[in-house]
N, C-alpha and C positions, 0 to 999 in steps of 0.2 A: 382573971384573964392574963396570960403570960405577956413578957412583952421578948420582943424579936429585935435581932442586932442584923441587917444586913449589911457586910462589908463584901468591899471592890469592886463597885456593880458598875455596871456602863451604863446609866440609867438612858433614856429614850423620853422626853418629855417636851411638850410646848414647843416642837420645834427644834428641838436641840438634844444634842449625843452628848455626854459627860459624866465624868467619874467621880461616883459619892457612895457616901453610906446613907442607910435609912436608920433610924430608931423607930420603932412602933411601942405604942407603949397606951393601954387602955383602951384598945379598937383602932387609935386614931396613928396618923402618922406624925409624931412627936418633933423629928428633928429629921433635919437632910445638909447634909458636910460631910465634909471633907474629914478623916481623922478620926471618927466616934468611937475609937475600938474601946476606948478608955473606961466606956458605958459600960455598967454590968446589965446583963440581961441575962432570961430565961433559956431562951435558943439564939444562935449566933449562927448563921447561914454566912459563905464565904464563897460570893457571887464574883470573885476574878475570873475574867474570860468571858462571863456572862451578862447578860441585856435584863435590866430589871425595866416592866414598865407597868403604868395602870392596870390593874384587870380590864379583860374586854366585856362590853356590857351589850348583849344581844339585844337588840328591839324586836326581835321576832321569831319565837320559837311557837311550836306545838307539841307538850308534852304530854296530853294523851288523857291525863287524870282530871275529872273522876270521867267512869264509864268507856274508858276504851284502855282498858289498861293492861291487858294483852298486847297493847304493841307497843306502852311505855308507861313511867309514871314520874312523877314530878322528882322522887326519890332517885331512881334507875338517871335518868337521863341530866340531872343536879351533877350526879356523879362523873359522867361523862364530860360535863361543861366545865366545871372546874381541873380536868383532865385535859382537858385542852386550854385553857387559861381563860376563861370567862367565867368572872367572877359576879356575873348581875344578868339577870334575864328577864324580860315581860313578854310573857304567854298568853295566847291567846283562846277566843272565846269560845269554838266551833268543838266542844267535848260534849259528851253528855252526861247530862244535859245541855245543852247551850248556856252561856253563862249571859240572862238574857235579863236577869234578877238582878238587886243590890243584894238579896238574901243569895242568890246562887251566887254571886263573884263574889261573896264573903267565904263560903264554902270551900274554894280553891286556895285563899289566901290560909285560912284555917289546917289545911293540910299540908301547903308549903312551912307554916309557922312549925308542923313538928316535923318535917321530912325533906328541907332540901339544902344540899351542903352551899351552896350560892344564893345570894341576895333575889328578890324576886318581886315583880309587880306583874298585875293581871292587869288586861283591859275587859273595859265592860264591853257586852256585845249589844249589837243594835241587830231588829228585826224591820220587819214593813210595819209591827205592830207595837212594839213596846218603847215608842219614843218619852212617855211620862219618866218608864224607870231609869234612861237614859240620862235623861235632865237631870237625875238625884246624884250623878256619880261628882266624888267628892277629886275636884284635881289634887288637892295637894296629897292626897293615898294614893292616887292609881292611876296609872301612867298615862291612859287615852282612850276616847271610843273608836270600836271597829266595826268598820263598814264593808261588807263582801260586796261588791259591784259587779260583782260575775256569779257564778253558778259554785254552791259549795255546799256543806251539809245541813240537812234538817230545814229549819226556818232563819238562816241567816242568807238569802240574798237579799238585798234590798231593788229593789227594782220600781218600787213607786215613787216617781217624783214629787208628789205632794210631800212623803215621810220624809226624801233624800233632802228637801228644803227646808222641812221642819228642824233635821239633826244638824245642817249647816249654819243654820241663822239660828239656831238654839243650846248648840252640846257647848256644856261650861268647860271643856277640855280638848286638846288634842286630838283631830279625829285620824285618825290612820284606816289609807283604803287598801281593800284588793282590786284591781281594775283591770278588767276583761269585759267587753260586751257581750252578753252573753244572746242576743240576737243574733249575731256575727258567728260567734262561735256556734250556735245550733244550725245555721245556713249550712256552714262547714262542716259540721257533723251527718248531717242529711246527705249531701254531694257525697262524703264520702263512704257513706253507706252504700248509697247508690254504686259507687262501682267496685266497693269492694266484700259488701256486705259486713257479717261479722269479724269476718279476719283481717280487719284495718292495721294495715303493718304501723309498727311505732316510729319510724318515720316520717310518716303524717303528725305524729301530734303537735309541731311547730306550724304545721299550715292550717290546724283543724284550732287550734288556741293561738290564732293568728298575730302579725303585727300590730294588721288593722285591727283589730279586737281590742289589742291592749292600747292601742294611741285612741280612740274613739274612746273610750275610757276614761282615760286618764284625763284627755281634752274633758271633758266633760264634766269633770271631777273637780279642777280649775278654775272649769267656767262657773260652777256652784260656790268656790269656796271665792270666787273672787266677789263676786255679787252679793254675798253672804258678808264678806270681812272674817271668814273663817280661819282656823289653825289648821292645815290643812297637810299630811303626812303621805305620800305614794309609795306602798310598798315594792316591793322584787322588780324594779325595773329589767327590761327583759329585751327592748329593743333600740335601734341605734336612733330610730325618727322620734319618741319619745324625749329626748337628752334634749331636745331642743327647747321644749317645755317650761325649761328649770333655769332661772336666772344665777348666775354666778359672779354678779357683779354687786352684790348684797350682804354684807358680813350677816352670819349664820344666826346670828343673838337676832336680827332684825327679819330676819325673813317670816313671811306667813306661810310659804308655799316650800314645802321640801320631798326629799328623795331621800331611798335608801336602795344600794344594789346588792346583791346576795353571791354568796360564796363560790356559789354551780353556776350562776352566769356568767362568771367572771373567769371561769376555771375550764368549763364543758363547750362545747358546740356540736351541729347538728351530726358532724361527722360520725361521733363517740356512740349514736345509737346502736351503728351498726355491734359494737363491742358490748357495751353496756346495755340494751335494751330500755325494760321498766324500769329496770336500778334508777335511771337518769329521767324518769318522766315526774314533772313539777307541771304545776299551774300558779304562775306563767311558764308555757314551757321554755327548754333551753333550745334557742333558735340560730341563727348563723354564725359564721367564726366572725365576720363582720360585725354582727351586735353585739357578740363579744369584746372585742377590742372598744368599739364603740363606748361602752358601759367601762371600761375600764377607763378609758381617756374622760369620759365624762365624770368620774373620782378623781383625777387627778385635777382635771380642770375647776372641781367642785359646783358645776351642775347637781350635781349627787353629792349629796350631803355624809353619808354613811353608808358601812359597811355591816351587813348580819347574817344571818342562817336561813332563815324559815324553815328551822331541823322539823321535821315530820315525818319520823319514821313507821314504819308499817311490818308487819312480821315479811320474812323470806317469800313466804308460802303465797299470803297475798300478791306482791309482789310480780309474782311469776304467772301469774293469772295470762287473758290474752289483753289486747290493749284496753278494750273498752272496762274490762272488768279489774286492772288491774290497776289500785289506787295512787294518786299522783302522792309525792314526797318522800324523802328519805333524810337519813340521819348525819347530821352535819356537827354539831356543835364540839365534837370531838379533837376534830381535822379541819377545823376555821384557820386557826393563825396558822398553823405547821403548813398551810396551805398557802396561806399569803406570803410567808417567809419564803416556800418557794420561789415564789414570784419576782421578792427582792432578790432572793441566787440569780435569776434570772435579767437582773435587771428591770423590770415592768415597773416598779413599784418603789420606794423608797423607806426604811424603817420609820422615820419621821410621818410620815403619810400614812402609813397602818395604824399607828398609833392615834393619830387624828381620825381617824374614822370608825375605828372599833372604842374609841373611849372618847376620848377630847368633846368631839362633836356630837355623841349620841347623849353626853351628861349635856350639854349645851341645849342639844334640841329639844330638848323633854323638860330642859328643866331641872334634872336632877341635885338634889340637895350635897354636896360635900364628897361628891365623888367623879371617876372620872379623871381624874390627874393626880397625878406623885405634887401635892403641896403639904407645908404644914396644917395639921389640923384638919385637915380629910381623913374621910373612912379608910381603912390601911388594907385598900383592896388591890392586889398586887401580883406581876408575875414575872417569873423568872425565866428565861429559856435559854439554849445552847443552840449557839446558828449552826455547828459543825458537830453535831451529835444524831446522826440519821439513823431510820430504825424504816420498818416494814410494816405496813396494815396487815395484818392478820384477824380474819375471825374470833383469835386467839384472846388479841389484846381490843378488840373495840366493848367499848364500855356502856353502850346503849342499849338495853334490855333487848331490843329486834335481832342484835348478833351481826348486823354485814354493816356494809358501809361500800359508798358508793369507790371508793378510794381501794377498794382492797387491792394486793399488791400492788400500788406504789411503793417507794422509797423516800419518803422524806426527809429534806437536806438538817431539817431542825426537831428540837423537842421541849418541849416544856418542863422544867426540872423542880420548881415550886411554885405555889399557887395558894395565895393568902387572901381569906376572906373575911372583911371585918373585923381585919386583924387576927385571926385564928390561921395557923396553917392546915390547911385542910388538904396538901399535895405535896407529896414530895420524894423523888429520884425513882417514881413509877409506882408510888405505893398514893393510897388516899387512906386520909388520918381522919377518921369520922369521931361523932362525939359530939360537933358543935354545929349550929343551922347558920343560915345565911338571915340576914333582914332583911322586914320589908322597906323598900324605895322608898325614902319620900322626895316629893320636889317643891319645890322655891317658888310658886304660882301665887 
């Protein structure tokens, strides 16, 4: 394994801007001062001008593989993430098969072990029926169980509360939900048939994947894991009445009850269908510019613990279907940070504060072993970027096997210039340097 000299980097860490070098040397992160040019190393990166900080570590992707791998695969979309400076991802269960098995989530980790340039944990999935294989899942390999509480593929809703009670009062792990009611949501879907039949303009789908759908949810998700004593994780928050939910008077190590907000909530509102259409339809969908802001004060405020994707891309073709037919997600993982750097040009946001939520906080909440923060003796998962270096989405340049991106023609103020994974450079000045895979997570449980 080579080792890496990064000098004059403005590193981004714990709260604080400052000027150091990195040594990396055997995966790990070796040394950090002031001065290290003196080191001899392999490669020697000359990060003046530049912000080095943690890789960011997605809690929430869907890469596609196995069985739907037409619209991605763990390989295709690895490449992407690390192209965008997230050097650690855990994927989720809803492929096909369903990863419903300890034998099938072993199958996923098996194919990431030979095919993804980023570090990587799966979560196991929970059905209404396979709570035994559930109780097998080992925490300290695999990052959490997931629970669909709304309407998704195959046999992952959960919707019996006899199961919903067995998995809170029994998963040895971390459960992370999707939370939408899906009673609510079918009301809403019927009305809206009703007067508009099949040609339900996509404007509706924030009224038809309602607020109330996602707060009755979510309440409810709570009211299990508090009665339980559960570890209890809510994914893509999505509206402003939600944010109330989530205590922020609890340092993050302590809490049982957390939040994660996603890139397009924070970014889209209900205005942008008229522009963007399907491109922009998620479940949960993107709802008022109010829940917007809302969802963003409530990261700042730290009601919301973390910041992710739920990248879920789909081909073009699908896509452009009519509303009903045409599938909820799209491809994020690319255009995460270059996205929230906007944000800081804009003032929204703080570099301090992105960094705490794409890394700091999600190695915290999980659990994760040795990563997560620029210290000695951590995994040498890293990235570099240029705040004043802007470029263009193009078709041209997105990395995600689907080809678009919700983002296309923007101009983004920043770019990612390297991107070191377990100590391997695996990115670097637009180019990706294959050859080496990413490890699997472990965590500190």
């Amino acid at each position: 394994m080579s080792t890496i000299l990064i000098l004059n980097g403005t590193l981004v860490n714990e709260g604080q801007i400052f000027e150091s070098d990195i040594f990396i040397k055997d995966g790990l992160i070796d040394q950090i001062g002031k001065d290290l040019s003196h080191i001899k190393a392999d490669k020697i990166i000359d990060a003046k001008g530049q912000h080095v900080i943690p890789g960011l570590i997605d809690d929430q992707v869907h890469f596609r593989e196995p069985g739907l791998t037409h619209k991605a695969e763990i390989y295709t979309e690895s490449r992407a993430a690390v192209a965008g400076g997230i050097t650690s991802f855990m994927e989720m269960p809803n492929t096909v098969p369903n990863a419903l098995t300890q034998e099938l989530l072993q199958d996923k980790y098996d194919i990431a072990s030979q095919r993804s340039l980023a570090n990587y944990s799966f979560f196991m999935g929970a059905s209404n029926d396979n709570l035994e294989e559930v109780l097998k899942t080992d925490p300290k390999n695999v990052c959490g169980v997931k629970v669909f509480m709304g309407s998704s593929t195959g046999n992952m809703l959960v919707d019996k509360t006899a199961t919903l009670e067995g998995i809170f009062n029994n998963s040895p792990t971390l459960i992370a939900t999707h939370c939408e009611s899906e009673e609510i949501i079918l009301a809403n879907t019927a009305e809206a048939r009703a007067k508009y039949g099949e040609a339900v303009p996509i404007d509706r789908h924030p009224y038809i994947r309602s607020a109330e759908a996602c707060y009755e949810s979510s309440s409810f998700a709570i009211d299990l894991a508090k009665k339980a004593g559960a570890r209890l994780h809510i994914l893509h928050i999505s509206t402003a009445k939600e944010i109330a939910l989530f205590d922020n008077t609890i340092a993050l190590k302590d809490k049982k009850i957390t939040a994660e907000a996603c890139v397009h909530h924070l970014w889209f509102e209900e205005a942008d269908y008229a522009e963007k259409g399907t491109l922009i339809k998620w479940n949960p969908a993107v709802k008022k510019a109010s829940d917007r802001d809302a969802i963003l004060q409530g990261v700042l405020n730290n009601n919301i613990d973390v910041i992710a994707t739920d990248h879920a891309p789909h081909t073009l073709e699908e896509k452009q279907n009519s509303y009903f037919k045409a599938p909820s997600g799209g491809p994020l993982v690319q255009h995460s940070l270059v996205a929230l750097l906007d944000m800081y040009h804009l003032g929204k946001i703080s570099l301090e504060k992105i960094v705490e939520k794409t890394s700091h906080a999600v190695a915290t909440l999980f659990e994760i072993d040795k990563r997560g923060y620029l210290k000695e003796g951590y995994h040498a998962d890293i990235v570099i970027f240029d705040l004043k270096k802007s470029w263009e989405v193009t078709p041209h340049n997105v990395l995600s096997k689907c080809g678009w991106s919700p983002f296309e023609g923007h101009q983004f103020n920043s770019s990612v210039t390297n991107t070191i994974v377990s100590g391997n450079l695996v990115y670097e000045g637009g180019n990706l340097i294959e050859g080496t895979n990413g490890a699997r997570l472990k965590f500190d449980r």
